[in-house]
C-alpha positions as a Markdown table, in Angstrom:
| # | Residue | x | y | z |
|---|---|---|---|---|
| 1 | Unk | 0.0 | 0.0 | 0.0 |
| 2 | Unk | 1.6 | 3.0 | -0.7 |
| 3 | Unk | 1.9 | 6.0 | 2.1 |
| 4 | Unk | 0.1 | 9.1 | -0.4 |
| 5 | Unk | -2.9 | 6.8 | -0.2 |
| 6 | Unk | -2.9 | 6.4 | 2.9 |
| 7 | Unk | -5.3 | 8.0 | 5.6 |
| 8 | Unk | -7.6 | 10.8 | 4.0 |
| 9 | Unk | -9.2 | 14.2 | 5.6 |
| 10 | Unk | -13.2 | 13.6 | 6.3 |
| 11 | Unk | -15.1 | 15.5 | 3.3 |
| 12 | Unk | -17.4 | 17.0 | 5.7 |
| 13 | Unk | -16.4 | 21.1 | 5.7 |
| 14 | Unk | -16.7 | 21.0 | 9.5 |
| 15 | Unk | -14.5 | 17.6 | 10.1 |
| 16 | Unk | -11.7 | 17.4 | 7.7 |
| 17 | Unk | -10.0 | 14.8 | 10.2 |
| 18 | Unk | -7.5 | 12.5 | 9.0 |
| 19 | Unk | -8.9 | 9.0 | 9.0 |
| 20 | Unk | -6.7 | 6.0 | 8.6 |
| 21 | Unk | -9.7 | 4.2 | 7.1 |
| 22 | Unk | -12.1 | 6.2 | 5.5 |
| 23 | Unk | -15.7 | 5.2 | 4.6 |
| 24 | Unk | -16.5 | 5.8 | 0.6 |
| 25 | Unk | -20.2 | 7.3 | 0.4 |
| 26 | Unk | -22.4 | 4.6 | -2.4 |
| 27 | Unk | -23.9 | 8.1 | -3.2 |
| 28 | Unk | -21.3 | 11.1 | -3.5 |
| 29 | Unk | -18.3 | 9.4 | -3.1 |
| 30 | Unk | -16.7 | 11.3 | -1.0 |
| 31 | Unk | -14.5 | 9.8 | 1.4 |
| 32 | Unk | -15.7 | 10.5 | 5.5 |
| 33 | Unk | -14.6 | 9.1 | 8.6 |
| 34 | Unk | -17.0 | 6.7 | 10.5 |
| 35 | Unk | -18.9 | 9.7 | 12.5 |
| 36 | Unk | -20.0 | 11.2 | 9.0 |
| 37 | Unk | -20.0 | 8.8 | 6.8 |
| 38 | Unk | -23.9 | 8.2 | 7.0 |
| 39 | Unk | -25.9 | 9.6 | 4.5 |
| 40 | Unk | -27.5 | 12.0 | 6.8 |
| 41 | Unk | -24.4 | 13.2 | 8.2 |
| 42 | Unk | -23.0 | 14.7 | 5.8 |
| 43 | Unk | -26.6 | 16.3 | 3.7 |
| 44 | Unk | -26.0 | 13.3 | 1.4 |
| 45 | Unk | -29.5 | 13.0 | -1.2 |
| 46 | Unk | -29.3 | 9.2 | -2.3 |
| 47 | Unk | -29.8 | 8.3 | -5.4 |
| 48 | Unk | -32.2 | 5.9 | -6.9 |
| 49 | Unk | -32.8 | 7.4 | -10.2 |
| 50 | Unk | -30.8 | 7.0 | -13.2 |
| 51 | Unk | -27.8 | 7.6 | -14.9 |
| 52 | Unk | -26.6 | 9.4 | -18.2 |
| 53 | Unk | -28.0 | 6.5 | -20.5 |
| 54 | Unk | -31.9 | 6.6 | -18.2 |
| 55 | Unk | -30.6 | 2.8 | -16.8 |
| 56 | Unk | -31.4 | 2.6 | -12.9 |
| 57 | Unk | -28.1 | 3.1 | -10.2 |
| 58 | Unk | -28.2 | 0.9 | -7.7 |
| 59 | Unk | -26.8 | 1.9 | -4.1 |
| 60 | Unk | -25.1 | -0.7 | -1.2 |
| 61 | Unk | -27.4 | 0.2 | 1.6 |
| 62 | Unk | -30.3 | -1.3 | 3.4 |
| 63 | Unk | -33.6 | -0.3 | 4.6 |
| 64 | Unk | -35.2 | -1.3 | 7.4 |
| 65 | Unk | -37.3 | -4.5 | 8.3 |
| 66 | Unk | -40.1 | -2.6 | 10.0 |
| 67 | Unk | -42.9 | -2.1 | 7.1 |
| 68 | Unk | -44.0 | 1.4 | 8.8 |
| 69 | Unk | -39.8 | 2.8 | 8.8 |
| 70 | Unk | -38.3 | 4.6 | 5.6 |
| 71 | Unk | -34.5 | 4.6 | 7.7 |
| 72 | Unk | -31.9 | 3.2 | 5.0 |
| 73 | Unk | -28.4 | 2.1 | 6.6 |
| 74 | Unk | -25.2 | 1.9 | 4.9 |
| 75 | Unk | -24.3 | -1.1 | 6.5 |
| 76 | Unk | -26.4 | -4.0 | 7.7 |
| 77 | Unk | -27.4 | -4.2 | 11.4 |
| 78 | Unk | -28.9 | -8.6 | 11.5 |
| 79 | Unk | -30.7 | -9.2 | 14.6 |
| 80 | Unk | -29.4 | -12.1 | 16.6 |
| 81 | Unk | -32.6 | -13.8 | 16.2 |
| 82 | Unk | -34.6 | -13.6 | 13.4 |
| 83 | Unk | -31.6 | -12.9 | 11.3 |
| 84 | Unk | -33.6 | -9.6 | 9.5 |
| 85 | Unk | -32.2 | -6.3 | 9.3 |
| 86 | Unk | -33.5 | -3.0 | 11.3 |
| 87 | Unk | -32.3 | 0.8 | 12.2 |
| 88 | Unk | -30.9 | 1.4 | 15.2 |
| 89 | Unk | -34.4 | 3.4 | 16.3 |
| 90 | Unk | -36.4 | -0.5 | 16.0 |
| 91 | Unk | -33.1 | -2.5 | 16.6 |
| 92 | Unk | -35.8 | -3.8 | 20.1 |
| 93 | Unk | -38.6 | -5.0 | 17.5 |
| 94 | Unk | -39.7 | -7.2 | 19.9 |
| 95 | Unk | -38.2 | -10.5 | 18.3 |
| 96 | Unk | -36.8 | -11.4 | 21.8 |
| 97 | Unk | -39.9 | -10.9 | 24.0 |
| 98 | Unk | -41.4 | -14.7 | 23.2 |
| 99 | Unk | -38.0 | -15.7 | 24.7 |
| 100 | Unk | -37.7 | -16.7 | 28.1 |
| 101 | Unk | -35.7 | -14.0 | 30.0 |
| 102 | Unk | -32.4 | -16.0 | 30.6 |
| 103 | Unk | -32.5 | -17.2 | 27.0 |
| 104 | Unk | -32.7 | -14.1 | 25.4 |
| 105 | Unk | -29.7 | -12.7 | 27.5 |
| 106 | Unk | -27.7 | -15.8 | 26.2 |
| 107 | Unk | -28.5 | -14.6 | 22.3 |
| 108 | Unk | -27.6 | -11.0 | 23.2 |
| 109 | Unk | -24.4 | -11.9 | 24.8 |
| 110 | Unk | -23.6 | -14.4 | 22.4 |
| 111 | Unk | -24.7 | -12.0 | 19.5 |
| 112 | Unk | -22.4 | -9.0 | 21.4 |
| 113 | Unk | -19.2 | -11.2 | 21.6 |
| 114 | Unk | -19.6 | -12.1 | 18.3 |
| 115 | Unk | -19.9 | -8.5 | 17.2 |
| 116 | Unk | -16.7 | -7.9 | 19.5 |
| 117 | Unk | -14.6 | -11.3 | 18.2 |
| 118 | Unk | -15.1 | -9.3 | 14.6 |
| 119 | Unk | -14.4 | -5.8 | 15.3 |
| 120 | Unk | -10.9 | -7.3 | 17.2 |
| 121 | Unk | -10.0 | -9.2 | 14.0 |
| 122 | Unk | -10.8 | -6.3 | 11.7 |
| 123 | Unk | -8.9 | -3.7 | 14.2 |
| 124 | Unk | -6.1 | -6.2 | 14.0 |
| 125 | Unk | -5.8 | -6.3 | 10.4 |
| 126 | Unk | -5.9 | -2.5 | 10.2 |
| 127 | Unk | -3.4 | -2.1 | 12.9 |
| 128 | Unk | -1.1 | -4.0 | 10.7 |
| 129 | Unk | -1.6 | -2.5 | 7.7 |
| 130 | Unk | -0.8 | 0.9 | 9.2 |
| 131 | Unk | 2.4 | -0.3 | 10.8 |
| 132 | Unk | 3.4 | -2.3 | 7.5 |
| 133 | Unk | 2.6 | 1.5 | 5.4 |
| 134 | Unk | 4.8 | 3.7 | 8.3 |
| 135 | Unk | 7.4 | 1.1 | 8.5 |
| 136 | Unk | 7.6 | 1.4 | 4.8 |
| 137 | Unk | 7.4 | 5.4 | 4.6 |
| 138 | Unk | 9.9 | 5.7 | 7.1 |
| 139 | Unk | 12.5 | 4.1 | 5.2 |
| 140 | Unk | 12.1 | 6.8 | 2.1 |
| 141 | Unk | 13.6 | 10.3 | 3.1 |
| 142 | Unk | 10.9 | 12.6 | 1.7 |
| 143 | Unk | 8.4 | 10.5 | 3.4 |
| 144 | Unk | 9.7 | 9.7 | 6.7 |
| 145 | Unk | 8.5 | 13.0 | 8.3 |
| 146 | Unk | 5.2 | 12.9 | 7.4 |
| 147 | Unk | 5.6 | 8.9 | 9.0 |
| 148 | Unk | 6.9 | 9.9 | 12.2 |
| 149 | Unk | 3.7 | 12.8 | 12.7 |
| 150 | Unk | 1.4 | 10.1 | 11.6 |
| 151 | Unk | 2.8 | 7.6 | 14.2 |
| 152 | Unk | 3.3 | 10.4 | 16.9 |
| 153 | Unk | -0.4 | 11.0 | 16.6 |
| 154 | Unk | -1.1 | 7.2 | 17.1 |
| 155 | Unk | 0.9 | 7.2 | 20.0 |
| 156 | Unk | -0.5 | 10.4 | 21.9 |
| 157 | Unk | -3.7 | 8.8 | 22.7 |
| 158 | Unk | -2.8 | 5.5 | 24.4 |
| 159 | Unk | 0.5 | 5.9 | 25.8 |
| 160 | Unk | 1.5 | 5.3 | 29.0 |
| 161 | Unk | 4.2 | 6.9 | 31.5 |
| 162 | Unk | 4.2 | 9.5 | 34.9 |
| 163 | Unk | 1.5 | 12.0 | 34.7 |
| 164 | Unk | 3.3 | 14.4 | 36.5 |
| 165 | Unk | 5.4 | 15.2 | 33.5 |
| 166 | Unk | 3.9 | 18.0 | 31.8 |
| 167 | Unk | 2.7 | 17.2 | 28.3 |
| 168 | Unk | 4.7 | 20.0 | 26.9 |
| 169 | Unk | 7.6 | 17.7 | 28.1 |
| 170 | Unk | 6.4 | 14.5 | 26.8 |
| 171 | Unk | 8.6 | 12.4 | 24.3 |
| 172 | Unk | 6.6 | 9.1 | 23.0 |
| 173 | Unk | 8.2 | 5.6 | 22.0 |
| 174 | Unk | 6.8 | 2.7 | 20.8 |
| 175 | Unk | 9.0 | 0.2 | 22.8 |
| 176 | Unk | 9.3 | -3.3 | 22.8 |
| 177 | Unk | 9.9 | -5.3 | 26.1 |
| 178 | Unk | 12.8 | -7.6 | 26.7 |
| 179 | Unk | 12.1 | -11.4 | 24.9 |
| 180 | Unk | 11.1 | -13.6 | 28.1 |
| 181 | Unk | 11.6 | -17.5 | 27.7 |
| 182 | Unk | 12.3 | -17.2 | 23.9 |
| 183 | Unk | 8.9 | -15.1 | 23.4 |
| 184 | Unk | 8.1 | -11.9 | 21.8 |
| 185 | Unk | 5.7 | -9.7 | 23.5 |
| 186 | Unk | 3.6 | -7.2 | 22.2 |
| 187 | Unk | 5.3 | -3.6 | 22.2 |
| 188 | Unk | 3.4 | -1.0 | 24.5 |
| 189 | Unk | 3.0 | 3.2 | 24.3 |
| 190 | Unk | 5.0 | 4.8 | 26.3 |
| 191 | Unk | 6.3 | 8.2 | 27.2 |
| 192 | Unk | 9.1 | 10.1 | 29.5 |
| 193 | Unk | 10.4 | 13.8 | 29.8 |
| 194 | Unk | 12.5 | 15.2 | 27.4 |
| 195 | Unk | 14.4 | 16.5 | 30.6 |
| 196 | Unk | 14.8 | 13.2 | 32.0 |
| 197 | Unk | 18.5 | 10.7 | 31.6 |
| 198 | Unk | 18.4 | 7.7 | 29.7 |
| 199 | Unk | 18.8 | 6.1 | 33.0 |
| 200 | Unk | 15.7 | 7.5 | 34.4 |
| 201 | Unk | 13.7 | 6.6 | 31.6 |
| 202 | Unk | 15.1 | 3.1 | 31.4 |
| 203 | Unk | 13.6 | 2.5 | 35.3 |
| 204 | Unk | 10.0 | 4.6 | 34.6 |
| 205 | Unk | 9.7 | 2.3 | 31.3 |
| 206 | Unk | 10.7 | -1.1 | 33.5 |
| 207 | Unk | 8.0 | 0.1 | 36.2 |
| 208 | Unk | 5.5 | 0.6 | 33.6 |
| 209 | Unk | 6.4 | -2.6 | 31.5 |
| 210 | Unk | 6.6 | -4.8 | 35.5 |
| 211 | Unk | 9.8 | -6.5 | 34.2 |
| 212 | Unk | 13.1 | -6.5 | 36.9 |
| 213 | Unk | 15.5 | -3.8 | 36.4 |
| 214 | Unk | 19.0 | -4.4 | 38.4 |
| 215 | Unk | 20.6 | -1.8 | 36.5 |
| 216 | Unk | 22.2 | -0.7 | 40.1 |
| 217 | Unk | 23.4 | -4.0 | 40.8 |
| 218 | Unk | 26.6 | -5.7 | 40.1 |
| 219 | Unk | 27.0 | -8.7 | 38.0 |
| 220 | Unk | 23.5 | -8.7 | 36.8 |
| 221 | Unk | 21.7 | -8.2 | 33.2 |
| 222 | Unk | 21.4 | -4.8 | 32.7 |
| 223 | Unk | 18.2 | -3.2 | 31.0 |
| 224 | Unk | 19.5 | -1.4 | 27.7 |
| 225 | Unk | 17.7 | 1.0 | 24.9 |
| 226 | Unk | 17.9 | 0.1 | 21.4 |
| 227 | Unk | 16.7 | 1.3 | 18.0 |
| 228 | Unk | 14.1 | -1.2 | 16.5 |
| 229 | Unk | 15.0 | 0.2 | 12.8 |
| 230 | Unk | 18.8 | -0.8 | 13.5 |
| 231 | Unk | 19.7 | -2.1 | 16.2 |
| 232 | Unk | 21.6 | 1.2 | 17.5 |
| 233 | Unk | 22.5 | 1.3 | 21.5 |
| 234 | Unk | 21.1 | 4.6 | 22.8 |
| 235 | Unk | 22.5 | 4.3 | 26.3 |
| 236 | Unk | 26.3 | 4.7 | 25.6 |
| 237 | Unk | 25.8 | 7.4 | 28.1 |
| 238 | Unk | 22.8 | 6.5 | 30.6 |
| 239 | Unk | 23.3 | 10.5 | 31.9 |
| 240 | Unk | 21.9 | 11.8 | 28.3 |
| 241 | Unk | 19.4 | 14.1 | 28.3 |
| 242 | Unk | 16.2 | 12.5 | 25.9 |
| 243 | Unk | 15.3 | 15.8 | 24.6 |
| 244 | Unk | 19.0 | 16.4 | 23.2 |
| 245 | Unk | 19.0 | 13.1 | 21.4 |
| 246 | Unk | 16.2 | 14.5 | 19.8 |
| 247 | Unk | 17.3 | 17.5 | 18.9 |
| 248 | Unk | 20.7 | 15.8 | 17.9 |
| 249 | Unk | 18.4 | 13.3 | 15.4 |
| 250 | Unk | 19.5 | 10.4 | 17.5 |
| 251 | Unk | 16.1 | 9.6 | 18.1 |
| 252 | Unk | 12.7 | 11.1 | 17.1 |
| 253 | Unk | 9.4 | 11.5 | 18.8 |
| 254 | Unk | 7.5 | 8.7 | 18.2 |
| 255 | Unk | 10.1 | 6.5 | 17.1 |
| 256 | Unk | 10.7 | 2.6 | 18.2 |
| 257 | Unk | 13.0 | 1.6 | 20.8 |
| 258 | Unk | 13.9 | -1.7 | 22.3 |
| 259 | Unk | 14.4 | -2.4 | 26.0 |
| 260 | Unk | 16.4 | -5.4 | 26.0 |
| 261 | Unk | 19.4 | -7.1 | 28.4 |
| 262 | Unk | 22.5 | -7.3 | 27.7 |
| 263 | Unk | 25.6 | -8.6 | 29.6 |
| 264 | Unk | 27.2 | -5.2 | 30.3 |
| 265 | Unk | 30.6 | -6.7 | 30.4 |
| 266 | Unk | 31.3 | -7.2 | 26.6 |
| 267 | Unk | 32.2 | -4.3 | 25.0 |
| 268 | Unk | 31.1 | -3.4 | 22.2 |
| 269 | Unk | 27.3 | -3.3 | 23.9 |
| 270 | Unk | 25.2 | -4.6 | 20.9 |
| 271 | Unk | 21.7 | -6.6 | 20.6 |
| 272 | Unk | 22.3 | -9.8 | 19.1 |
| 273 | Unk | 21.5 | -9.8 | 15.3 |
| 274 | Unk | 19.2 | -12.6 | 15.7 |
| 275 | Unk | 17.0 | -10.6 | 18.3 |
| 276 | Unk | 16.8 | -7.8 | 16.6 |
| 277 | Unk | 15.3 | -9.9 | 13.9 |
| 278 | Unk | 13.0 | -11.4 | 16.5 |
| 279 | Unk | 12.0 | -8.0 | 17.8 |
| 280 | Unk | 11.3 | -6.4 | 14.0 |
| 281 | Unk | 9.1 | -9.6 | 13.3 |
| 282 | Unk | 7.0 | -9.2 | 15.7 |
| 283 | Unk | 6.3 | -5.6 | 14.9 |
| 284 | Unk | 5.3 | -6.3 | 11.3 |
């Protein structure tokens, strides 16, 4: 997928938010996100009637079970029961009042976890789709810019670190926690202070991620920070300021570190290549 296509501005006048997937009107097609994508979110007349050459258009969209109800739907809403579809204003039609009380609950739940099991899976997909298209981005210089806000803005709303720091302050990583008995764990959102040390950051991210951090013991693993994109060892100097590796182009806001340990002994300090294979894999 290539990054120009990727994520477009709501048509609505009054939204024009970037949308990482867009919803394509059957009737305008214009390109909204999911809040205006409905026909009468964005003043959108449907049409029925007919084309250039008088031969009738038909439109993706669904109208409501209920005989009395004109309500059309761009995307099918199946009750759990009777299979049929209705609006959201008649989605209680009365199709689970014959049912005995704890039955009925039992098709809701199961029709609710089902609706949950696909949204994850969809959500999933997605997600990797947008990391494959940054990942990709980042490598091309007149691109990698526009990446790194893209995946800054990702990172904002979920990320994870001491609310005391002022958001002013904030720097955000993406950071992957240390492999634990040959597994890969998920990475997790994360920021610190651009004031703060290396060293500082590397304890607030080991309190945040619960893994042990004996960096101020002897003859112990010691909890280093790497670059996922290549495997560069950002804590040469564990009294380095975050927000002047930034400034420096060290690092970036938003960018994808690893947390990883390393015997402290050897010198050069390096991830293994084979990790740092491990640890891009499971970020793909």
């Amino acid at each position: 997928m290539e990054f120009p296509d990727f994520g477009k501005q709501c048509a609505n006048k009054d939204c024009k938010q970037l949308d990482f997937l867009p919803v394509k009107c059957d009737n305008c097609h214009a390109l909204f996100c999911k809040d205006h994508s409905r026909f009468d979110s964005h003043q959108c007349v449907p049409i029925e009637s007919t084309n250039d050459l008088g031969s009738k258009l038909e439109t993706t969209w669904f109208k409501c079970t209920l005989d009395s109800c004109m309500s059309k739907n761009p995307c099918e809403m199946l009750c759990p029961k009777c299979d049929k579809h209705y609006c959201l204003a008649h989605r209680h039609h009365g199709c689970l009042d014959e049912l005995p009380g704890k039955e009925a609950r039992k098709v809701l739940r199961e029709a609710a976890k089902k609706s949950k099991d696909q949204f994850a899976i969809a959500k999933e997909e997605a997600d990797k789709k947008i990391e494959a298209s940054l990942r990709q981005a980042e490598l091309q210089p007149e691109k990698r810019r526009m990446a790194q806000q893209i995946r800054l803005m990702k990172l904002k709303g979920k990320a994870l670190g001491d609310n005391k720091i002022p958001v002013i302050d904030r720097v955000y990583f993406t950071i992957h926690p240390p492999i634990k008995d040959n597994k890969v764990t998920s990475a997790v959102p994360l920021f610190t202070s651009k004031t703060w040390t290396v060293g500082r950051t590397i304890d607030l991210f080991a309190v945040r991620l619960k893994i042990e951090n004996r960096n101020d013991k002897s003859n112990t693993p010691k909890l280093r920070l790497f670059k996922l994109e290549d495997g560069e060892h950002l804590s040469t100097q564990m009294d380095r300021v975050i927000g002047r590796m930034v400034t420096d182009g060290l690092i970036f806001n938003g960018d994808s570190l690893i947390l990883h340990y390393i015997d402290a002994t050897k010198n050069p300090v390096e991830i293994e290549p084979e990790k740092l294979m491990e640890y891009k894999l499971s970020s793909v």
